[in-house]
N, C-alpha and C positions, 0 to 999 in steps of 0.2 A: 189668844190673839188671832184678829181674823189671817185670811193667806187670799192673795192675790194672785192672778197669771197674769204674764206678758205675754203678748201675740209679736212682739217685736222687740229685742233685743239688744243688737249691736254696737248702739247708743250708748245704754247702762252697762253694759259689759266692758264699752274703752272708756266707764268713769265718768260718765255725765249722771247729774243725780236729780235729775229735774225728769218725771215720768207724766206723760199727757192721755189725758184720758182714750182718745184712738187707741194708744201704745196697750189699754190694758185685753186681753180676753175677754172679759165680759165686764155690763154697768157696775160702776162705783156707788150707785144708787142704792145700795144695800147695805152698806159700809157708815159707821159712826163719823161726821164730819169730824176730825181732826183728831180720830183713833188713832192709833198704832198698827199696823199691817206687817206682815210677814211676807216678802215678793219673791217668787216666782218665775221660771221661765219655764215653757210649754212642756219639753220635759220633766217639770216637777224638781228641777236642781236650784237649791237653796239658790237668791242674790245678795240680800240683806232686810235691815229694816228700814220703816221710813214711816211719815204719820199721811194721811190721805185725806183730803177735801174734797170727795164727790160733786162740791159747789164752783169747784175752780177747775181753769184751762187746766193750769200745773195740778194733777191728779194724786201724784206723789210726788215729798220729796222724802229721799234716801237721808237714814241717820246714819248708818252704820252698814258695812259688809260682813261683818261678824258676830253671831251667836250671842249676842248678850243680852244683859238688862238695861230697859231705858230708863232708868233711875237717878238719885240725888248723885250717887258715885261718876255715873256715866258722863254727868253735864262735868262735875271738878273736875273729873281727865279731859274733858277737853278744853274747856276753858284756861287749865294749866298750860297744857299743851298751846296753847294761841298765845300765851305768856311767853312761854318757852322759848318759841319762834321768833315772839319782837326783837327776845331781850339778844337771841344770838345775833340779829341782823342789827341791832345798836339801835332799837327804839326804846329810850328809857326816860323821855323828858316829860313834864308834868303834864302834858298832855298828847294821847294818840288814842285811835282806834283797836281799844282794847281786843272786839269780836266783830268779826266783819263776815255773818251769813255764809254763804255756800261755799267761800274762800277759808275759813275754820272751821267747817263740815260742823257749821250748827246753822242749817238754812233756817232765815225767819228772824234771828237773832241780831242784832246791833249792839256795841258797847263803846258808848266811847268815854275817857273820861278827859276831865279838865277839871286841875288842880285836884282839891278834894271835894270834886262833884261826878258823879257816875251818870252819864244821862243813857237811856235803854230803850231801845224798841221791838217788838214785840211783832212782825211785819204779817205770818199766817197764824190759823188758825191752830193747826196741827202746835206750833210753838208758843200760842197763847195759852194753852192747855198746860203746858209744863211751865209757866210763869209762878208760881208758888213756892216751884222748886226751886230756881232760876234764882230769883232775887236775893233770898240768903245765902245761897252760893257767893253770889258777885258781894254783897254786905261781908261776908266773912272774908274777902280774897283781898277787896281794897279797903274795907273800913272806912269810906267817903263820908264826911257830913251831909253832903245829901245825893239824895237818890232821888232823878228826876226819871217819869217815863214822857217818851214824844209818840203817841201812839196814832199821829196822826195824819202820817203817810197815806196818802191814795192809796196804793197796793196792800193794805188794809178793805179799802170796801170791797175788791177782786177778791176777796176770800169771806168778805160778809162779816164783819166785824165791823165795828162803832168805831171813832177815831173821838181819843180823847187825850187831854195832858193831864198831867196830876205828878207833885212831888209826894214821894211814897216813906220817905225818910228828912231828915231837918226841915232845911226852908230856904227860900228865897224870896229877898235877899239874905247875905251878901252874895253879889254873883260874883263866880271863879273870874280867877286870872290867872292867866296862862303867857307862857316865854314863846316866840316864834324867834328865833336868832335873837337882837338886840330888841326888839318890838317888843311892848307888854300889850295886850288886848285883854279887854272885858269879854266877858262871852255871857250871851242871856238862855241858858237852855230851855225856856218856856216860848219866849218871844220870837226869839231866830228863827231861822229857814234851817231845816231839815233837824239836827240836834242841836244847833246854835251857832257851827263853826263849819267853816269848810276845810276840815281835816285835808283831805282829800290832796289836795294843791299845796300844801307847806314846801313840799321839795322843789316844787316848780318854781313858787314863788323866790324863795333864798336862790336859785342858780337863775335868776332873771338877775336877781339885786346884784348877782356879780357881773353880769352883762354891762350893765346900766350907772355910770357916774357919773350923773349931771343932764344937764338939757332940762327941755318941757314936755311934757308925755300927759297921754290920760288914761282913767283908769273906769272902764265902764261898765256898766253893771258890775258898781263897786261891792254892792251889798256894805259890808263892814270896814273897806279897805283893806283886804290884809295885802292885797296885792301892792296898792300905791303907797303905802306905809312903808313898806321896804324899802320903795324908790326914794321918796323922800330924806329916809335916812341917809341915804346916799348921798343926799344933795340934789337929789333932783327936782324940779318944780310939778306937783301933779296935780290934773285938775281931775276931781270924783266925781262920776256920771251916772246919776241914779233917780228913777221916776219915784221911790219910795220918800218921803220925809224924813221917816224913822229911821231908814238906812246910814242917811246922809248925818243925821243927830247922832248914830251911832262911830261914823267915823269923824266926826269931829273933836267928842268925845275922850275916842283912840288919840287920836292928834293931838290934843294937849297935853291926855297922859305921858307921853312921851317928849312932847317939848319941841314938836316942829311942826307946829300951826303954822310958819310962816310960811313953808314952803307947798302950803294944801290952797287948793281953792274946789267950788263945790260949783253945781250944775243940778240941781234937778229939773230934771226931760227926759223924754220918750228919749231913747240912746238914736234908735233908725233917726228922728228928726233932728236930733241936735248934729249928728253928724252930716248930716247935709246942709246945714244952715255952717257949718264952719267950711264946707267945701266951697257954697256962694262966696263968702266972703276970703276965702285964699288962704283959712288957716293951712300951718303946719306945726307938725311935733316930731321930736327926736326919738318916742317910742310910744307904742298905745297898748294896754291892754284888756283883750276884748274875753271876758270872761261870761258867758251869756247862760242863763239858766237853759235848760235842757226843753229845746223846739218841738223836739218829736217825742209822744209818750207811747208809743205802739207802730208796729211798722206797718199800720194802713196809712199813715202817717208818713212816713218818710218820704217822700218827694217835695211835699209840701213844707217839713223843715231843711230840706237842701235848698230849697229858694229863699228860705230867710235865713241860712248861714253864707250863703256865698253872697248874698244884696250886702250885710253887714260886713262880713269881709272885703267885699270890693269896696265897700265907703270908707272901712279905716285904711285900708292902702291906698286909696287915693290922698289921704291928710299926711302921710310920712315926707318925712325930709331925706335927703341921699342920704344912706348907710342906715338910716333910721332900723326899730326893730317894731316887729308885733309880736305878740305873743297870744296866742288863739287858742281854744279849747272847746269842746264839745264834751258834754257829759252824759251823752246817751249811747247806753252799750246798744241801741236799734241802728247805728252807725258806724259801722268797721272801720278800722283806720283806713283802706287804702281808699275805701270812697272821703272818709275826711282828706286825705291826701290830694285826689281829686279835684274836691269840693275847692279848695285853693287854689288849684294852678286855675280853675275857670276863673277865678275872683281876680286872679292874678291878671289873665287875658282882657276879663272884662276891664281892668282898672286902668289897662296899660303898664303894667309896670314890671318890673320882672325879681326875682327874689331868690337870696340863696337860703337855703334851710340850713339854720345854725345847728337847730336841735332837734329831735320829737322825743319827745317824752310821754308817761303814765301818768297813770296816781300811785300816791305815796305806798313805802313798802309797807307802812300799818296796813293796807288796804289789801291783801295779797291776791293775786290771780293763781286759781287753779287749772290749768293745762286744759283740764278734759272738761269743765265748765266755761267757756269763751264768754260768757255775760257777766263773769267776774271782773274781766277787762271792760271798763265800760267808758274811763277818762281816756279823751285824745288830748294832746297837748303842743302843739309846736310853737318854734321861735323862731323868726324867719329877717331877713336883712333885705334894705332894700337895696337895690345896685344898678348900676348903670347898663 
């Protein structure tokens, strides 16, 4: 196995396992893309192992701090171990994020399942390499009728790999179906965005649905609905706001399965224009929620998606009714909570309106945050009242 030095340290030393090419002693250009390395600090004092991309920003990422083998053994200890953890925190229902990358110290990695379907991504290079080993691990552990990969994440071409889907076990159809509280939803893991479901938001969503019983609310960049499905069950009336077709077929769909089509209406629009076209006209809603796929992909970026989260934020708080709620999210860890935090009260000022924060919230416990990796934390989420 090749060996590596670091020229800087500190970093990996308090636990962060993402290593940047500056950070090494000398070029990685020598080095097998997505080999095995054995790392180094300038002293020559062991740190661990990790696989290395020469090709990428992230130069290394860290497997392990300990002397071992990175073998078939290796992946079932941890992948037990990510078991281990759901099941003590009470994640046991038919569907959650099984493996969640640098937060189960198997960076590159995704597992999520629904029902008895396993969907897997494969995100570096270094971890596409052990993909042979991988998959009859995960075959042995759940036994799923099928095995879907979504291998088609952008942060895929960052490491110089193809992006492709392929079921690698059964078929689909029939596609899983999964419980969120009272809710049943379809999930397409071929078709969807990201592996087919936004794991991610389950907890948010159920502690909104307790917020919320009755009124008129929307639900925007619905994608699936999982959000305004809740409400509805509640009784609430939601209208689903989505420029996709399919989106909207998809939470229709959801809506009958469950038997409260009457309380759904649908919207397909650009969300920034629909919601100005309801402010002309003096709509209001007793709650809205604005769930927008992620603005900024890199933080040369970031100023640029602060202006289209606080524009969309200031238009749904200008639609709220007294006491009304929002519920708001951002899902780019290139945005810290306290500038999210920010980002709101300007939305607040610019709107006129003024807001108590009920809640802020993460992402779900399947999703874990590691301490000394801060891009684990990457869901912001708050719920906020509007008040006098």
């Amino acid at each position: 196995m090749d060996k590596i030095l670091l020229r800087r340290t500190a970093r990996i030393i308090a636990g962060h396992t993402w290593i940047f090419s500056n950070e090494l002693a000398a070029s990685p250009k020598n080095h097998e893309p997505g080999s095995l390395v054995e790392v180094y600090d300038m002293k020559k004092d062991y740190i661990g192992i990790g696989y290395i991309n020469p090709n990428s920003l992230i130069a290394v990422r860290l497997l392990t701090r300990e002397r071992e083998t990175i073998d078939a053994d290796f992946f079932k200890k941890r992948i037990y171990k990510a078991l281990q953890y759901r099941s003590m925190i009470g994640i046991n229902g038919d569907s959650f994020r099984a493996v969640f990358s640098e937060g189960d110290s198997l960076p590159g990695l995704i597992a999520d399942k629904y029902g008895d379907c396993l969907v897997l991504q494969f995100l570096t290079l270094g971890i596409e390499k052990m993909k042979d080993i991988i998959i009859p691990i995960l075959d042995e552990i759940f036994s799923p009728a099928a095995i879907v990969l979504r291998n088609d994440s952008q942060i895929r071409t960052l490491e110089g790999l193809p992006l492709a889907k392929e079921v690698v076990k059964g078929s689909l159809p029939p596609l899983p179906l999964i419980h969120e509280g009272d809710i049943v939803f379809e999930v397409d893991p071929l078709a969807g965005q990201k592996t087919g479901f936004f794991l991610d938001q389950r907890e948010n969503r159920l502690a909104l649905s307790e917020l919320v019983r009755g009124g008129k609310g929307l639900d925007l960049f619905c994608y699936t609905g999982a959000w305004g499905l809740q409400l509805a069950r509640k009784g609430a009336d939601v209208t689903f706001v989505d420029d996709s077709e399919s989106a909207l077929s998809r939470v229709k769909s959801n809506a009958a399965r469950n038997g409260i089509e009457t309380k759904c209406g649908y919207a397909k629009a650009d969300v920034f224009s629909f919601l100005k076209e309801e402010i002309n006209v003096g709509g209001r809603y007793d709650f809205i929620v604005l769930d927008p796929p992620a603005f900024v992909k890199s933080r040369l970026k970031i100023k640029e998606a602060l202006k289209g989260y606080r524009e969309i934020n200031t238009l749904a708080m200008k639609l709220l009714s007294e006491g009304g709620i929002l519920a708001t999210s951002s899902c780019s860890y290139h945005i810290e909570k306290s500038v999210f935090i920010d980002m709101l009260r300007d939305s607040a000022r610019d709107a006129r309106k003024r807001f108590k924060l009920i809640e802020y919230r993460s992402q779900g416990k399947d999703h874990p945050v590691l301490l000394s990796v801060p891009e684990t934390e990457y869901l912001k989420c708050a719920f906020l009242s509007l008040t006098s």
